[in-house]
Structures are given as structure tokens and as C-alpha cells.
ZANU-139830 format. One record per atom (N, C-alpha, C): y negated, z negated, x negated; residue in three letters; atom name; residue number from 1. Coordinates in steps of 0.2 Angstrom, whole numbers, plus 5000, padded with zeros to 4 digits. Atoms other than C-alpha are relative to their C-alpha. Example, Ala and Ser with C-alpha at 12.3 -4.5 7.8 and 13.67 -1.06 7.14 Angstrom:
2
<yy=5006 zz=5000 xx=4996 code=ala site=N pos=1>
<yy=5022 zz=4961 xx=4938 code=ala site=CA pos=1>
<yy=4994 zz=5000 xx=4996 code=ala site=C pos=1>
<yy=5006 zz=5001 xx=5004 code=ser site=N pos=2>
<yy=5005 zz=4964 xx=4932 code=ser site=CA pos=2>
<yy=4995 zz=4997 xx=5004 code=ser site=C pos=2>
! end
This chain:
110
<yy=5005 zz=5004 xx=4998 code=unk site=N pos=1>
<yy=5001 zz=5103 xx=5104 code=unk site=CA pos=1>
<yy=5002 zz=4997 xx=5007 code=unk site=C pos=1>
<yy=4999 zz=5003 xx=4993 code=unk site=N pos=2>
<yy=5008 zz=5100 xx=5123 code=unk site=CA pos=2>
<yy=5006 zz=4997 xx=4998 code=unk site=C pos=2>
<yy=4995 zz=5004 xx=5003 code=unk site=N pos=3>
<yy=5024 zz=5092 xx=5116 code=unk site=CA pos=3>
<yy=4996 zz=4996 xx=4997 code=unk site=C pos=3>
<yy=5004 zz=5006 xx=5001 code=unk site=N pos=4>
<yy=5011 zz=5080 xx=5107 code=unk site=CA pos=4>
<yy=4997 zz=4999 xx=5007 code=unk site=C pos=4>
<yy=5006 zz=5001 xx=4997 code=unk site=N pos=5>
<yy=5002 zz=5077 xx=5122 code=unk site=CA pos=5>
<yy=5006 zz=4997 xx=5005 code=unk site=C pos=5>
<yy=4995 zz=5001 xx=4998 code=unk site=N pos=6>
<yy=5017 zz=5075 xx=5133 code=unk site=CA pos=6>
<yy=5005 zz=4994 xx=4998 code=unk site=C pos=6>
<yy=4998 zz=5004 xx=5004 code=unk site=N pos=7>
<yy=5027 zz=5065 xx=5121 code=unk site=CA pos=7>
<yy=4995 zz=4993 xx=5002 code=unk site=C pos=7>
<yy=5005 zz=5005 xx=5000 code=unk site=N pos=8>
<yy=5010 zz=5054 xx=5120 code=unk site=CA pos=8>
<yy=4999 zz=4995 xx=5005 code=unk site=C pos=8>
<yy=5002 zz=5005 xx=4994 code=unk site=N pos=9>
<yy=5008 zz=5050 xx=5139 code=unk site=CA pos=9>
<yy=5006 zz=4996 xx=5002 code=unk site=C pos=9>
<yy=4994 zz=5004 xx=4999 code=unk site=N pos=10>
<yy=5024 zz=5047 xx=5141 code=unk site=CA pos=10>
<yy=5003 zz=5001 xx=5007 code=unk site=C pos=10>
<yy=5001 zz=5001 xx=4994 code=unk site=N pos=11>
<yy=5029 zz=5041 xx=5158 code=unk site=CA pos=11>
<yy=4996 zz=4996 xx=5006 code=unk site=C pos=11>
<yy=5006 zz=5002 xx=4997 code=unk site=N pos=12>
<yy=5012 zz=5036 xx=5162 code=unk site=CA pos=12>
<yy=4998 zz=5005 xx=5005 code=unk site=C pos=12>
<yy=5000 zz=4995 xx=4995 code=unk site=N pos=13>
<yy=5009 zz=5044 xx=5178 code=unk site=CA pos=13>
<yy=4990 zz=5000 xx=5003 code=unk site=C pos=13>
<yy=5007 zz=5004 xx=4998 code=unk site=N pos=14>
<yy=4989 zz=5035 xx=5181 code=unk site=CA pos=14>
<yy=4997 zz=5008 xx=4997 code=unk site=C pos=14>
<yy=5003 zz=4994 xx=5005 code=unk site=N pos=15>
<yy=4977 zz=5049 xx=5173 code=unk site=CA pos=15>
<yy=4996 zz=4996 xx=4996 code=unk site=C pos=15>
<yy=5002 zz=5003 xx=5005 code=unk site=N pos=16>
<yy=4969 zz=5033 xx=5167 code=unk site=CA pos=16>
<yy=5003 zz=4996 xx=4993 code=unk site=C pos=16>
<yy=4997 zz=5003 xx=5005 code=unk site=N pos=17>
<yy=4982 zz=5028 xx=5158 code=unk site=CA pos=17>
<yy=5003 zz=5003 xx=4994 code=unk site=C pos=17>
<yy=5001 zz=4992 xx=5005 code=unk site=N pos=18>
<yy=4986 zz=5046 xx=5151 code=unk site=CA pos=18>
<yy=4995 zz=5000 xx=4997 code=unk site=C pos=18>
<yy=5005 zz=4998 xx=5002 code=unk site=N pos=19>
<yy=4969 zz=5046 xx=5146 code=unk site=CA pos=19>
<yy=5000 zz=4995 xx=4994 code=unk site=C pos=19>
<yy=5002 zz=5004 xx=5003 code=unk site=N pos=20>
<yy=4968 zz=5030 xx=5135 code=unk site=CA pos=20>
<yy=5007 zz=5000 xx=4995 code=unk site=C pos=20>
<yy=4995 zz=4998 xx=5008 code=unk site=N pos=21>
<yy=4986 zz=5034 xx=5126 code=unk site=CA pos=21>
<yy=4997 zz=5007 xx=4997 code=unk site=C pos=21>
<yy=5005 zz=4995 xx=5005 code=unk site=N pos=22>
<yy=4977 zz=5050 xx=5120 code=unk site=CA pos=22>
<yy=4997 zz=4999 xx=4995 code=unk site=C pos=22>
<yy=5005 zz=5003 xx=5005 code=unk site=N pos=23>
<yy=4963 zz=5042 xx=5116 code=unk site=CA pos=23>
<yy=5003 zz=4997 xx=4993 code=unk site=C pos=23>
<yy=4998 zz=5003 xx=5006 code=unk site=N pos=24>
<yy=4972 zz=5032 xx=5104 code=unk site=CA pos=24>
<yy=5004 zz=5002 xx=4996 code=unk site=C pos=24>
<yy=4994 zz=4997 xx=5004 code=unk site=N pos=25>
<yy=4985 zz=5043 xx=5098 code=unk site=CA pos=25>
<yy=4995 zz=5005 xx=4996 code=unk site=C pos=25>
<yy=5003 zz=4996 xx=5003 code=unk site=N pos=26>
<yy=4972 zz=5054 xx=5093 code=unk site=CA pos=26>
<yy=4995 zz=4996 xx=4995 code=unk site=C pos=26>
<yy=5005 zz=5003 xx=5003 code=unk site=N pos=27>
<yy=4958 zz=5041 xx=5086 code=unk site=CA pos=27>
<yy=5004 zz=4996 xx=4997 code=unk site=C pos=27>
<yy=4997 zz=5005 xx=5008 code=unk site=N pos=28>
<yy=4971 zz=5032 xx=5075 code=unk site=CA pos=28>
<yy=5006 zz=5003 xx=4999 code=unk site=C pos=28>
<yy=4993 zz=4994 xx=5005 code=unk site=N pos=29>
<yy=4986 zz=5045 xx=5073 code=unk site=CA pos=29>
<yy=4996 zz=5005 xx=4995 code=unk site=C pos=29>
<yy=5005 zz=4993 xx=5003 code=unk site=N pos=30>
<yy=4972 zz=5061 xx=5066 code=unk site=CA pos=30>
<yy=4994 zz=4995 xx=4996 code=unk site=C pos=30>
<yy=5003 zz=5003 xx=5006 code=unk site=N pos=31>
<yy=4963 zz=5054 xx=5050 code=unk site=CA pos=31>
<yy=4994 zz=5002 xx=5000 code=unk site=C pos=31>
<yy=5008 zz=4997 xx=4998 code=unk site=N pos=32>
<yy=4943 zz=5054 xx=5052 code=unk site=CA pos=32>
<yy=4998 zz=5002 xx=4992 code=unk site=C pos=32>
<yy=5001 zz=4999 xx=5006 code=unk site=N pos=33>
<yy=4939 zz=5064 xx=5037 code=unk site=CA pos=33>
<yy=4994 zz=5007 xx=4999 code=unk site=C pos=33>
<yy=5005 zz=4994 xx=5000 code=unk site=N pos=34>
<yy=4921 zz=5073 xx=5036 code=unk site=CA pos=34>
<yy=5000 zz=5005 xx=4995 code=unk site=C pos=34>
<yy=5002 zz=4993 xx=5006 code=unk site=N pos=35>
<yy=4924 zz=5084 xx=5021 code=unk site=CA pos=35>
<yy=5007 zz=5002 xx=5001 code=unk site=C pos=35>
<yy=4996 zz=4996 xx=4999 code=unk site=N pos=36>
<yy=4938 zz=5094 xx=5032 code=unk site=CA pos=36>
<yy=4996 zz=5005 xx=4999 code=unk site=C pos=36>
<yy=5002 zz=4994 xx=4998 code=unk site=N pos=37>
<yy=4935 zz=5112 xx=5033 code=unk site=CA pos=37>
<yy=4996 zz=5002 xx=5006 code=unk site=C pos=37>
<yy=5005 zz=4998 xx=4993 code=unk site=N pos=38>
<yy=4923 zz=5118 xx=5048 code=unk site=CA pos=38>
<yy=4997 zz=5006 xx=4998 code=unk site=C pos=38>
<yy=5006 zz=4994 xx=4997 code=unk site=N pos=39>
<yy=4917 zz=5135 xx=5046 code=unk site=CA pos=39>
<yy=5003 zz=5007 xx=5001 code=unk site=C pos=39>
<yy=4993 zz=4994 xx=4996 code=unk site=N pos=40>
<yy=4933 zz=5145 xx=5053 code=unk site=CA pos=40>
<yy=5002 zz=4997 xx=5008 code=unk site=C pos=40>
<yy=4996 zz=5001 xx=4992 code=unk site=N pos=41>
<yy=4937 zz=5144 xx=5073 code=unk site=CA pos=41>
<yy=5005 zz=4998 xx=4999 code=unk site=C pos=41>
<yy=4995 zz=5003 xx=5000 code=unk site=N pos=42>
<yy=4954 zz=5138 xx=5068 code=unk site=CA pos=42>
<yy=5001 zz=4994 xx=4997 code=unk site=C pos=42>
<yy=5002 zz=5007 xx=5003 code=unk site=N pos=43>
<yy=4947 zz=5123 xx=5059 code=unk site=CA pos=43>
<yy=4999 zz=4995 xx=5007 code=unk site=C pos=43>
<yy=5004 zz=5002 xx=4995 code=unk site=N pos=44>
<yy=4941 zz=5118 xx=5077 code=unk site=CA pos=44>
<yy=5007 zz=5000 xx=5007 code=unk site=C pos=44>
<yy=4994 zz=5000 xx=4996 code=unk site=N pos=45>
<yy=4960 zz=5124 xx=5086 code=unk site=CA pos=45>
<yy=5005 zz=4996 xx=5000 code=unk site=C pos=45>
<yy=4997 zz=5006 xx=5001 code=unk site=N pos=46>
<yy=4968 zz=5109 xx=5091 code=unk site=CA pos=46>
<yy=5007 zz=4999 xx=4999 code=unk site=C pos=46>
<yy=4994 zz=5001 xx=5002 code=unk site=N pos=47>
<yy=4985 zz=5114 xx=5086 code=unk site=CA pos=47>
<yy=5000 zz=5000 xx=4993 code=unk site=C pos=47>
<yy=5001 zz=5001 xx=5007 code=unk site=N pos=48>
<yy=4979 zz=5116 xx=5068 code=unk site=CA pos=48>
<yy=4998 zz=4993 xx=4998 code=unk site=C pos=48>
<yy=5003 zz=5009 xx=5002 code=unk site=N pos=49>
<yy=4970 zz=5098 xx=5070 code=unk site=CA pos=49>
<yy=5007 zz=4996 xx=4999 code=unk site=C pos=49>
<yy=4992 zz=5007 xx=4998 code=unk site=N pos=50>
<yy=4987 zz=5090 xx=5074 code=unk site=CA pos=50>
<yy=5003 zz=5002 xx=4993 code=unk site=C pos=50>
<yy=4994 zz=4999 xx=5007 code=unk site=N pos=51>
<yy=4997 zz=5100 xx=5060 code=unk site=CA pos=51>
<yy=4996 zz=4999 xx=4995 code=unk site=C pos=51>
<yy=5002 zz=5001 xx=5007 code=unk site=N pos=52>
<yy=4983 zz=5095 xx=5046 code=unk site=CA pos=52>
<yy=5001 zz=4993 xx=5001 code=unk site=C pos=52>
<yy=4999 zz=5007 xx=5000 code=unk site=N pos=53>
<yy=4983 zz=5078 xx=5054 code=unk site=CA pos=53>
<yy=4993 zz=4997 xx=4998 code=unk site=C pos=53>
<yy=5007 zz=5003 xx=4999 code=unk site=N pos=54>
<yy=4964 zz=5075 xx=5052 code=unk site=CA pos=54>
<yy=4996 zz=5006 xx=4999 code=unk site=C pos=54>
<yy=5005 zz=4997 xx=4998 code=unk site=N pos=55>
<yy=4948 zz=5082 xx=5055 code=unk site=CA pos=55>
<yy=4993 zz=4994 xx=5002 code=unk site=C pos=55>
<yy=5006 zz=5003 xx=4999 code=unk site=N pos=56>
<yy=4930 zz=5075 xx=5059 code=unk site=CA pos=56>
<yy=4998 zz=5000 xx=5008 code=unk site=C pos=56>
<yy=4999 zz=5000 xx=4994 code=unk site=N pos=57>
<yy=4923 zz=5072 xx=5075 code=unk site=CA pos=57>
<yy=5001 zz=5007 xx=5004 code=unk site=C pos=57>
<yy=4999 zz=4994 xx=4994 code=unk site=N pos=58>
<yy=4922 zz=5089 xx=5083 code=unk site=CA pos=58>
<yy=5007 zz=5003 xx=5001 code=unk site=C pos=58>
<yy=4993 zz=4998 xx=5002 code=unk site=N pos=59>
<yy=4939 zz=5095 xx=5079 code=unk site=CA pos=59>
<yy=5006 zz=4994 xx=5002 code=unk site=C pos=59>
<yy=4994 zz=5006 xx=4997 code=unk site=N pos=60>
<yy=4947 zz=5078 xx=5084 code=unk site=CA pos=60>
<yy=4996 zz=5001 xx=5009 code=unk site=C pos=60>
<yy=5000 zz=5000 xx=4991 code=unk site=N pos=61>
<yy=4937 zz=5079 xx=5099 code=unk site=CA pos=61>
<yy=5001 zz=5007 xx=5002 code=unk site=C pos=61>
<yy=4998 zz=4994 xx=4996 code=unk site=N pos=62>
<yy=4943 zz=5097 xx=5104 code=unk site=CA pos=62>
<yy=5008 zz=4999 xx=5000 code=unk site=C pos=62>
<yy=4993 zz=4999 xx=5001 code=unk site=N pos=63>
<yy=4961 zz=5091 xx=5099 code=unk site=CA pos=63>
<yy=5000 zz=4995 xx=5010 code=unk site=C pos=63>
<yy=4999 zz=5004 xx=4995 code=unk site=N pos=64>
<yy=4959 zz=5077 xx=5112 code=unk site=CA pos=64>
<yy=4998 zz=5004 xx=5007 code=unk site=C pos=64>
<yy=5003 zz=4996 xx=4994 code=unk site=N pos=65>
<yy=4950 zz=5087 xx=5126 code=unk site=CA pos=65>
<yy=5006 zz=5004 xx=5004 code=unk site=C pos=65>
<yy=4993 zz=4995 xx=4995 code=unk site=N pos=66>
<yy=4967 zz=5101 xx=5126 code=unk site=CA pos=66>
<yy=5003 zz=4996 xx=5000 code=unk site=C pos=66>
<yy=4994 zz=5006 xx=4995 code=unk site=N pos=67>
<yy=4978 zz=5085 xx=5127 code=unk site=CA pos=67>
<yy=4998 zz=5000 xx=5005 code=unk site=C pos=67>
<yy=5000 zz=5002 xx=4993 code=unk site=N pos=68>
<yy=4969 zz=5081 xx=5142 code=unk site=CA pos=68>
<yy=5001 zz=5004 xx=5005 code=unk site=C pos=68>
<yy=4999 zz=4994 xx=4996 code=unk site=N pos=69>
<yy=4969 zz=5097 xx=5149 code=unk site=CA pos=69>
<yy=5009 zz=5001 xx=5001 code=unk site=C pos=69>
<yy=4993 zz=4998 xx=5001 code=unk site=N pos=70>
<yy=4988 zz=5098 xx=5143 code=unk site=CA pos=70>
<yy=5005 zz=4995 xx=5005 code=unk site=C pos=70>
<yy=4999 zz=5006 xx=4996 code=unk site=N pos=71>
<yy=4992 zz=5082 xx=5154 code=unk site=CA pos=71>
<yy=4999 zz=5001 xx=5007 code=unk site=C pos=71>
<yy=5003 zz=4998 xx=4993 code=unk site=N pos=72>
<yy=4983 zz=5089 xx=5169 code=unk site=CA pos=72>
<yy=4992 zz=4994 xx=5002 code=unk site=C pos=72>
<yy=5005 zz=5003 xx=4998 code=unk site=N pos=73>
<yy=4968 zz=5079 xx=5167 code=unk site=CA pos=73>
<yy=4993 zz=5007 xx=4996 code=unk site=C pos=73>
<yy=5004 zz=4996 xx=5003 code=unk site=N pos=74>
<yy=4953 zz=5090 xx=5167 code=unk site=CA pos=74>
<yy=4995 zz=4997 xx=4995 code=unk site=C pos=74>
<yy=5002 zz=5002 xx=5005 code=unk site=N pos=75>
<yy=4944 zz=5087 xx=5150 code=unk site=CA pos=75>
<yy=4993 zz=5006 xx=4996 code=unk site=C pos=75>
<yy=5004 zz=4995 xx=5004 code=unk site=N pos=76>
<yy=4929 zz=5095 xx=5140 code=unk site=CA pos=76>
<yy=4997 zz=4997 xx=4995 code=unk site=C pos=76>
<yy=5004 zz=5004 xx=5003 code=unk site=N pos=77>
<yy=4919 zz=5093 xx=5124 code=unk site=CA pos=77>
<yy=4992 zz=5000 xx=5000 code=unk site=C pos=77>
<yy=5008 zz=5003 xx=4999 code=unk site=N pos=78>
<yy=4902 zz=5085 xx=5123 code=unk site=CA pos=78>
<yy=4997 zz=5001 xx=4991 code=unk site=C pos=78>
<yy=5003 zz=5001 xx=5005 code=unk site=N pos=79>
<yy=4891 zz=5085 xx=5107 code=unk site=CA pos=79>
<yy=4994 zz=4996 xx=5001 code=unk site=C pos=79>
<yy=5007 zz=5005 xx=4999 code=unk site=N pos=80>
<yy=4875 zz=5072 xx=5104 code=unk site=CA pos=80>
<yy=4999 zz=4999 xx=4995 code=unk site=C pos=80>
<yy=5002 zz=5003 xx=5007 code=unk site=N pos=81>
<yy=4865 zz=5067 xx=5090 code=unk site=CA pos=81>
<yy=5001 zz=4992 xx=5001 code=unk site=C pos=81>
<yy=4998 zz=5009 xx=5000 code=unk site=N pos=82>
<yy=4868 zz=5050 xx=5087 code=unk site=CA pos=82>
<yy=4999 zz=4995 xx=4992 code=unk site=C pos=82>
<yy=5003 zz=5005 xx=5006 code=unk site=N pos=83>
<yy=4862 zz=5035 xx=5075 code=unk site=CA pos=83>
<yy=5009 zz=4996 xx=4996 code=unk site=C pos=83>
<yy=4992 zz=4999 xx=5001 code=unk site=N pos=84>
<yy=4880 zz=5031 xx=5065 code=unk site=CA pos=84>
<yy=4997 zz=4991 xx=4994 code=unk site=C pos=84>
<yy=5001 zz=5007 xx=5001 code=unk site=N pos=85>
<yy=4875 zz=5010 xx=5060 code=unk site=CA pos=85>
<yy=5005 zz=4999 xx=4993 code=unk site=C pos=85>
<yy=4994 zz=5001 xx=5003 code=unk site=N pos=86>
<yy=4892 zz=5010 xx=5052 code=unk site=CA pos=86>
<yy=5001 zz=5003 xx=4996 code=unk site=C pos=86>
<yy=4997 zz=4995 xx=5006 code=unk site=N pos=87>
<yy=4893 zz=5023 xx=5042 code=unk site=CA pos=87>
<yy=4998 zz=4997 xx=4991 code=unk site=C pos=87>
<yy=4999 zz=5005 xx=5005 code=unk site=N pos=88>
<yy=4899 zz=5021 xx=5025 code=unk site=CA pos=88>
<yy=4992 zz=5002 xx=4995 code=unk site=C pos=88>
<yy=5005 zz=4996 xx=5003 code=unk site=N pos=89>
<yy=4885 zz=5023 xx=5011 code=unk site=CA pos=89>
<yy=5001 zz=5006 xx=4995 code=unk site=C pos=89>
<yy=4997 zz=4991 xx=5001 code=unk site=N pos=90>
<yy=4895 zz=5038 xx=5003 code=unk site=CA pos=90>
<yy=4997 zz=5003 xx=5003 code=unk site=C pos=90>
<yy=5000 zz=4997 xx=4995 code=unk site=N pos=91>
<yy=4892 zz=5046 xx=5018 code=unk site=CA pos=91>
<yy=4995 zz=5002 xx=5002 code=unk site=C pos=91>
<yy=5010 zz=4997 xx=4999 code=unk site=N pos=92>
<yy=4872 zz=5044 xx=5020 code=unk site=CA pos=92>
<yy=4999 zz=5003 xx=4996 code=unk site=C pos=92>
<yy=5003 zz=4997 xx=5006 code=unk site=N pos=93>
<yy=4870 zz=5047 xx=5004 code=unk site=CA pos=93>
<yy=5003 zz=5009 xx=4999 code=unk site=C pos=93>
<yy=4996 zz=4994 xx=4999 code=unk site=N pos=94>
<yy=4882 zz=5063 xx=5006 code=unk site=CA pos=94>
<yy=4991 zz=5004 xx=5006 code=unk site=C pos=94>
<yy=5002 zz=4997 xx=4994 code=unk site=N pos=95>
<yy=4871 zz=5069 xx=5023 code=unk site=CA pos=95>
<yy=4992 zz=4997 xx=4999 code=unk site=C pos=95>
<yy=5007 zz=5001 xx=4998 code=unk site=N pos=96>
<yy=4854 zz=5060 xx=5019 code=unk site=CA pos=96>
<yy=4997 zz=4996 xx=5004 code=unk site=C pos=96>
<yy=5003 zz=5004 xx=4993 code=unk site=N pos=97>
<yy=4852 zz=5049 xx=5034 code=unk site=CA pos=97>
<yy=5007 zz=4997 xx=5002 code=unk site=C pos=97>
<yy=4997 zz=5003 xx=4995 code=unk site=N pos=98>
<yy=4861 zz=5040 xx=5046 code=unk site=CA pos=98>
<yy=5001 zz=5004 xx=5008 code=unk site=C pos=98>
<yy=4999 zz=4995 xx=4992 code=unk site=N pos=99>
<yy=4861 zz=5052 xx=5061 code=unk site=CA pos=99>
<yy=5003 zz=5008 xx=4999 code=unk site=C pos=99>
<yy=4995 zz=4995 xx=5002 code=unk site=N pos=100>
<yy=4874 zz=5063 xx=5063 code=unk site=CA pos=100>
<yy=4998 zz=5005 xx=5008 code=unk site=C pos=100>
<yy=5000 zz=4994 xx=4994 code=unk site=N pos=101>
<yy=4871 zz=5079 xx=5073 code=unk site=CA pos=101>
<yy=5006 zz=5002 xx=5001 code=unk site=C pos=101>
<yy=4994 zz=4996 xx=4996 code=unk site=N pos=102>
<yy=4882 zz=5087 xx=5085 code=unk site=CA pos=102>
<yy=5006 zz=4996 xx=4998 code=unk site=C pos=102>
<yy=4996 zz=5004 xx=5000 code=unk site=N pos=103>
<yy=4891 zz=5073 xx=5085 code=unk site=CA pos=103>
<yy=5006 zz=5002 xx=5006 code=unk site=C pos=103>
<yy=4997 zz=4996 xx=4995 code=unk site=N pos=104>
<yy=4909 zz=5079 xx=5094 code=unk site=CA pos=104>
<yy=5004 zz=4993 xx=5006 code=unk site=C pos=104>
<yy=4996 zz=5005 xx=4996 code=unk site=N pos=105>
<yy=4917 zz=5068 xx=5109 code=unk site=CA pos=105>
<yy=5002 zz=5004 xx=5005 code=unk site=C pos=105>
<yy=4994 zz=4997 xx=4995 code=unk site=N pos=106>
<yy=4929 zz=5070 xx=5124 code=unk site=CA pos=106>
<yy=4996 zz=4999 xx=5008 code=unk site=C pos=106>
<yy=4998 zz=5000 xx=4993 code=unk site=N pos=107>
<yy=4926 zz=5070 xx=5143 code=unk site=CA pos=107>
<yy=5005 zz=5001 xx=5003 code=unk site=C pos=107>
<yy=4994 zz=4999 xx=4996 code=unk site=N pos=108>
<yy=4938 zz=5066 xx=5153 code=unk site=CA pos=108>
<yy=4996 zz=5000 xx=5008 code=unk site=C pos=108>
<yy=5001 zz=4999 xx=4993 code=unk site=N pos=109>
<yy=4936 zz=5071 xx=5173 code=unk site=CA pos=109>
<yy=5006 zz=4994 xx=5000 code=unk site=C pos=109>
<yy=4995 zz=5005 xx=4995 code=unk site=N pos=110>
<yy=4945 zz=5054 xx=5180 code=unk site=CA pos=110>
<yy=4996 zz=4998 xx=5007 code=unk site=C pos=110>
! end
């Protein structure tokens, strides 16, 4: 996972610009897929996120978090409930609504 994280910034020295090749290596390399697994701690271990290559918001935002951390940018994850506009209608219909709890994301300290 620091070999990904490393590999990803490159030789971006900014912490902003470390921060935004993450972001995207994670939110379009790692496949958004809500019927991963989630009810084992290493479902949630962002070296296991990288080697399955998708996961759902929490587990992509804890992959992203130890990149951040792994770069030297201090990082945490956040959860929200949140209204999901976008979502597909498999997906309502799967969950019932439109508002996803404990919805997962990144902070970055820049």
C-alpha cells in the first residue's frame, strides 16, 4: 500500500497535489462496488482494498486516508448520512431510499 501511494504521487512534492493524484487513483483505479464484503476488519484494511481492487465508500475511503498518511499528509475518515440524487435504481430498490448512511470519505490536513 505505500509502494501504491508512493508510486501514485510521484514526484509531486505540493501536499496538494499529492492529495488530488490520490484522490483519483483511488476514485477511478478501486471499482465502487456496494455488495463487497463489510463485516470483517480486513474488509476495511486498505491493503486488502488495493489487492481486491474495489470496495464501497468506507473501505475506499480508509484506502485513501493511509495513502495520505503514507505520503506524509496527515489524513482521517469521516462518515455522513447523505441524500445519493444519483443513485442507480438497483440500488434504491436494494437499500429502500435514497440516503446512504455512514456514508465513508477522506480528510485531508492541507
Amino acid at each position: 500500500m505505500i509502494r501504491f501511494a508512493q508510486r501514485t504521487v510521484g514526484g509531486a512534492s505540493e501536499p496538494r497535489d499529492r492529495a488530488k493524484k490520490l484522490f483519483y487513483a483511488v476514485r477511478d483505479g478501486i471499482v465502487y462496488d456496494p455488495r463487497t464484503p463489510f463485516f470483517l476488519p480486513e474488509h476495511y484494511r486498505a491493503s486488502e482494498v488495493l489487492k481486491r481492487g474495489r470496495g464501497y465508500c468506507v473501505p475506499k475511503a480508509c484506502l485513501l486516508a493511509a495513502a495520505g498518511r503514507a505520503v506524509g499528509i496527515p489524513s482521517r475518515l469521516g462518515l455522513a448520512d447523505i441524500r445519493n440524487h444519483g443513485a442507480s435504481g438497483q440500488i434504491v430498490e436494494m437499500m429502500g431510499c435514497n440516503i446512504f448512511t455512514f456514508h465513508g470519505y477522506t480528510e485531508f490536513h492541507l
